[in-house]
VOBA-1610 file (N, C-alpha, C; in pm, whole numbers, padded with zeros to 5 digits, always signed):
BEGIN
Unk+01383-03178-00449Unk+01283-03171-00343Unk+01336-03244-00220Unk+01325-03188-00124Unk+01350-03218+00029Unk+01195-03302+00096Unk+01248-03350+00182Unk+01152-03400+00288Unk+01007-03265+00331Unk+01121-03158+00340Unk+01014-03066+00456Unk+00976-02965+00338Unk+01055-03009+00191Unk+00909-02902+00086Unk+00841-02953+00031Unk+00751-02877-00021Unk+00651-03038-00089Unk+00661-03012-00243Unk+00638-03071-00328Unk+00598-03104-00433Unk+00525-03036-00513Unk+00520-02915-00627Unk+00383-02807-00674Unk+00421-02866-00823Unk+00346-02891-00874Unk+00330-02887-01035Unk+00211-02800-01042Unk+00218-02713-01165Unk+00170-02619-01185Unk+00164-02659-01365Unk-00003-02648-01400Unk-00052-02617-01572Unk-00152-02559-01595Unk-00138-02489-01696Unk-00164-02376-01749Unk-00292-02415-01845Unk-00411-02364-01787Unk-00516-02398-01955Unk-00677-02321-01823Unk-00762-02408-01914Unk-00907-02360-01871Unk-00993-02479-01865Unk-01131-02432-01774Unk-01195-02526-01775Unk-01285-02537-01905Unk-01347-02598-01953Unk-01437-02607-02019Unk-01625-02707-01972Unk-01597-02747-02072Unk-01782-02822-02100Unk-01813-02903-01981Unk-01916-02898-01938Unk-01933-03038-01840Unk-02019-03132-01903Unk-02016-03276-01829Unk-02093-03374-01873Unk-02109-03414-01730Unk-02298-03465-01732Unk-02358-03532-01643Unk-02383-03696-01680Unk-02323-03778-01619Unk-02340-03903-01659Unk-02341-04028-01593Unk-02478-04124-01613Unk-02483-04208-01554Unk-02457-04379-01627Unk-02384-04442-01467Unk-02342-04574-01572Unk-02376-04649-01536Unk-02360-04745-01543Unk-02471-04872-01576Unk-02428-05027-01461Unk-02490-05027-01418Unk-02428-05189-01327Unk-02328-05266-01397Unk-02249-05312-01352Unk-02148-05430-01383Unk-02000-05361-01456Unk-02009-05267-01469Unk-01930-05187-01543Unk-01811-05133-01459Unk-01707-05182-01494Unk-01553-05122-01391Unk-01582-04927-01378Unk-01569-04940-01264Unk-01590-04755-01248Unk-01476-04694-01361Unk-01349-04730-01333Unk-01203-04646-01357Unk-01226-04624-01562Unk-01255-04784-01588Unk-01258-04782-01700Unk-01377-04713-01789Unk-01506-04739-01729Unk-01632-04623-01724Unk-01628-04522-01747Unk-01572-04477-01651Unk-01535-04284-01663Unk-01436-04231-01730Unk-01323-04324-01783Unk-01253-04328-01966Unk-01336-04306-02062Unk-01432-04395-02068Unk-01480-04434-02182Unk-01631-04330-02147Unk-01648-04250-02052Unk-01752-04150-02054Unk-01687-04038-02104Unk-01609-04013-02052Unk-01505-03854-02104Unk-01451-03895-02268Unk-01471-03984-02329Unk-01407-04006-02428Unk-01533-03994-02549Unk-01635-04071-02506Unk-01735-04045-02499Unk-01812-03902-02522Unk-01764-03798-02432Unk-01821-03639-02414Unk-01762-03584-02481Unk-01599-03659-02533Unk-01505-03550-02645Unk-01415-03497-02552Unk-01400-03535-02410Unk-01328-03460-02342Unk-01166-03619-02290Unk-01024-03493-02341Unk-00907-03563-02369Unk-00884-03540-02238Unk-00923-03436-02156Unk-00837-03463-02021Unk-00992-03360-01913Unk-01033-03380-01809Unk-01110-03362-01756Unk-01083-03388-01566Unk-01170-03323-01521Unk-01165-03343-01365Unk-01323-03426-01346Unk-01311-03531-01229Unk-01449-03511-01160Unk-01446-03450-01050Unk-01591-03388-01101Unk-01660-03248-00990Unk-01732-03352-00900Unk-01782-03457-00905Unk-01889-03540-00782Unk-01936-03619-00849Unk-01972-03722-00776Unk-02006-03852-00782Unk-02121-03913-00695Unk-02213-04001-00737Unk-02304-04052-00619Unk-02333-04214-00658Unk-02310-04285-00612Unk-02323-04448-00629Unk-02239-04555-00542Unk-02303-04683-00585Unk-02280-04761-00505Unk-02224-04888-00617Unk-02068-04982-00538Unk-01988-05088-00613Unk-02050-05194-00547Unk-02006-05295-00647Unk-02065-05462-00630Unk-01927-05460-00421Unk-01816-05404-00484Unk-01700-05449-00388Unk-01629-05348-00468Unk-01489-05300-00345Unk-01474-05179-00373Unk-01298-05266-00382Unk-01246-05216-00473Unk-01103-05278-00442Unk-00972-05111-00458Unk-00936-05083-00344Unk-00845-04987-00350Unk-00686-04990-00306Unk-00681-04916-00374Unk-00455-04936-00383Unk-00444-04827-00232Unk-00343-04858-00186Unk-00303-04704-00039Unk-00169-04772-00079Unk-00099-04638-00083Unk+00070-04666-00083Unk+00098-04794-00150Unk+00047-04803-00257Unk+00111-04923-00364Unk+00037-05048-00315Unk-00013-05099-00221Unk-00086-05222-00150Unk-00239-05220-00184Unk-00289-05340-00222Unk-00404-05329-00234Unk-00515-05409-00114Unk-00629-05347-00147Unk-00720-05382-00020Unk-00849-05374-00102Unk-00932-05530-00081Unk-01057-05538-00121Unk-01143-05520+00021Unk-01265-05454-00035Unk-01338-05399+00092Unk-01477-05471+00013Unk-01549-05599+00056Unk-01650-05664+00030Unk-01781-05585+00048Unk-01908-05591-00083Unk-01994-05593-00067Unk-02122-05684-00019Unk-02187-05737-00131Unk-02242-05588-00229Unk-02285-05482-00156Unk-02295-05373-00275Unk-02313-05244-00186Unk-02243-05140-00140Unk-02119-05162-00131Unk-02021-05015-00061Unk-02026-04944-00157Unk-02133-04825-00051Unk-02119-04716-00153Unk-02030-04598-00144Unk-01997-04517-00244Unk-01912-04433-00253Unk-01938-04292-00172Unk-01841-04287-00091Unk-01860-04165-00010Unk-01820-03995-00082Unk-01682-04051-00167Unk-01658-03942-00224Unk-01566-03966-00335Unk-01592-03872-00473Unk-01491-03974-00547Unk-01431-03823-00628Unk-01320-03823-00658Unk-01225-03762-00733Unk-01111-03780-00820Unk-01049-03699-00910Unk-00991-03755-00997Unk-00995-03696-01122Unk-00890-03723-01201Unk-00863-03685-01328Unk-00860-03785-01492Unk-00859-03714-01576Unk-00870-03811-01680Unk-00766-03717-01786Unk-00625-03785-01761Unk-00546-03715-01860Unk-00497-03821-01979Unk-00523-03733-02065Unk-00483-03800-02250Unk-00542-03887-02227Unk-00690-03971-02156Unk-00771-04046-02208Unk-00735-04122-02063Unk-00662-04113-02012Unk-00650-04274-01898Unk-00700-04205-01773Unk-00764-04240-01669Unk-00861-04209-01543Unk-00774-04259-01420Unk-00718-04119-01307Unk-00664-04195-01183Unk-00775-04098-01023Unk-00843-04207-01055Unk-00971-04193-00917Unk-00911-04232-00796Unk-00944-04132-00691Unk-00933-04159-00600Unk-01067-04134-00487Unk-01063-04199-00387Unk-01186-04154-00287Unk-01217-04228-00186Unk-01329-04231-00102Unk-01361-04284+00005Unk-01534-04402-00040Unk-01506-04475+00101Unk-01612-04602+00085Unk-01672-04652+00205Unk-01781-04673+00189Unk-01834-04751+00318Unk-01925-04860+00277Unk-01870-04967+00369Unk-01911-05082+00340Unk-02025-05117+00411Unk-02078-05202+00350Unk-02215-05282+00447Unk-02225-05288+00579Unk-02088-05300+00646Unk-02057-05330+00801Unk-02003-05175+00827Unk-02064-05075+00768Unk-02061-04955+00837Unk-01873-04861+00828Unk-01761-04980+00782Unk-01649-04938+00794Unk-01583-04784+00664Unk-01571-04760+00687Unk-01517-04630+00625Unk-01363-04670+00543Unk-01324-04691+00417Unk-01172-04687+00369Unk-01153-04577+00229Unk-01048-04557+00249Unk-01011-04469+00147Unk-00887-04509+00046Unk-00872-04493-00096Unk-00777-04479-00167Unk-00812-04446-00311Unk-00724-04506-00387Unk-00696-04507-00520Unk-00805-04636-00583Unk-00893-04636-00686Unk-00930-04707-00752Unk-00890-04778-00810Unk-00879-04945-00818Unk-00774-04983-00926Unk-00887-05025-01021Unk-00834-05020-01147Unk-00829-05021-01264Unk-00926-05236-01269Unk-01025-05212-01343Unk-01090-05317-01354Unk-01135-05414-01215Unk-01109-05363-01129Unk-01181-05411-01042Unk-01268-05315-00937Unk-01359-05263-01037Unk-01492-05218-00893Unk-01570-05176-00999Unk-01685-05312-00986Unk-01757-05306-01115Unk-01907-05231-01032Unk-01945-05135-01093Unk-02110-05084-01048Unk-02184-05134-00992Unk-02249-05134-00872Unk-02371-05188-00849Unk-02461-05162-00889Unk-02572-05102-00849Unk-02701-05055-00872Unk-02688-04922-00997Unk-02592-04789-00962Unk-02563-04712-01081Unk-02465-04620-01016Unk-02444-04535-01119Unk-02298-04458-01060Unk-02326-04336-01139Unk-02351-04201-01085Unk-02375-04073-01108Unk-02249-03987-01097Unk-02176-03906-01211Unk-02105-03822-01182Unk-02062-03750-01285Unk-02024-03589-01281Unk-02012-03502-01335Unk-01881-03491-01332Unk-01851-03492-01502Unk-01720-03441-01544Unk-01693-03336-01604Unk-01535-03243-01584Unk-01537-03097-01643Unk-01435-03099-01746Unk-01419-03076-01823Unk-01351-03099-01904Unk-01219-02991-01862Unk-01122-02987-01959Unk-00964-02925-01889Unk-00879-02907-01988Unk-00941-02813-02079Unk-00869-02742-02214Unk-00710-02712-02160Unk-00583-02809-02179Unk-00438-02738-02153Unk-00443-02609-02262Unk-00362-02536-02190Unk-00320-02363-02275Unk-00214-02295-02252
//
């Protein structure tokens, strides 16, 4: 791969089952939505949407991390996969002071606030 092509991975399967599921305050999102899809029976899955709000939002951009203080930043948009059981979320946030950031979720740090709504699809490989 060159600079000026990009990158395609390409796999082969179907969607399957969905699950609607809500989680609970205090609870790490990344690790949550593991243990929801694992939970539903589903080994590898997409999220379709999300609606909730973190105590504090802590996100990775290009390997660097950045805590964005609550309480309260709620989630603007969240996406992501859950392959062979492990969850890599990504999405957007706005904080109390109105600021807008985006990245990668890290892993045990962005525990629920109030609750966290989101639908997962499951992702039969074939």
């Amino acid at each position: 791969m060159t600079l000026d092509t990009p990158e395609i991975i390409t796999r082969q399967g179907r969607l399957g089952r969905v699950a609607v599921v809500r989680l609970r305050p205090n609870l790490d999102l990344v690790e949550s939505v593991e243990d929801a899809a694992r939970d539903a029976g589903f080994a590898n899955a997409i999220v379709r949407s999300a609606v909730g709000s973190l105590n504090d939002a802590s996100l990775s951009v290009a390997g660097k991390a950045f805590l964005h203080e609550g309480p309260g930043v709620e989630i603007l948009s969240l996406n992501g996969e859950i392959e062979e059981g492990r969850a890599r979320l990504r999405g957007a946030v706005s904080t109390p002071q109105q600021t807008v950031h985006g990245g990668e979720f890290r892993r045990g740090e962005n525990a629920i606030c109030i609750t966290l709504e989101l639908v997962l699809q499951e992702w039969v490989p074939g």
